[in-house]
N, C-alpha and C positions, 0 to 999 in steps of 0.2 A: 244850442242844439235844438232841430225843431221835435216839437211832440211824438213825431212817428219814431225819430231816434231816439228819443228817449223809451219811448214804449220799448224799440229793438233791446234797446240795451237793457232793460228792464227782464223781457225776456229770455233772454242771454244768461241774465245775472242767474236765474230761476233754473234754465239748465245747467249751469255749472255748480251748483246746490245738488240739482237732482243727480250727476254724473258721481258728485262726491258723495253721495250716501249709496245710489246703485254699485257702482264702482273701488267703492275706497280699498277693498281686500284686493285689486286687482290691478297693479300698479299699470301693467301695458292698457288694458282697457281703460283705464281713470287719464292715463296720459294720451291715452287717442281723443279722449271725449277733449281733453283740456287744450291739446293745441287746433282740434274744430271750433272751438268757442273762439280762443285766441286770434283764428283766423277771421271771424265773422266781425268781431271787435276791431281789428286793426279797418276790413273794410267800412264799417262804420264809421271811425275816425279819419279814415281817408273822404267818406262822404261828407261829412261832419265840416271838413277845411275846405273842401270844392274841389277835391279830386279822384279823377276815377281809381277807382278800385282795380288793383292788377287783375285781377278775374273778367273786368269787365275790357280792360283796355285787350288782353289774347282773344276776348270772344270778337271783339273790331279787326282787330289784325285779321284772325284765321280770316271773317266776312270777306273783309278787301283784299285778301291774298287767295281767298276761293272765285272772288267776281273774276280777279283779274287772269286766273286759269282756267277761265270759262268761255 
């Protein structure tokens, strides 16, 4: 994993600490925070193997399906 992922995930790790102490009385709030970290981490591991990220593959799609109705 290069430095900058690792930093992310570092980061990452730091908000799901902070969600779990903001959060812990508040199960729906602690589980919103938990599956936004979840998603950030699955994209990281998708970058991490050499693939895009689904977030980033709809923002390409929407692109070439807005060019193309232009």
């Amino acid at each position: 994993m290069s430095r900058y992922l690792e930093e992310a995930a570092a980061l990452l790790r730091r908000a799901a600490e902070i969600n779990e102490q903001k959060n812990g009385s508040m199960p729906f709030n602690r589980m919103a925070g938990q599956e936004r970290i979840a998603r950030e981490f699955a994209t990281l591991g998708a970058i991490d193997k050499g693939l895009l990220p689904a977030e980033i593959v709809q923002d390409v799609l929407r692109a070439l399906t807005d060019r193309q109705t232009a």
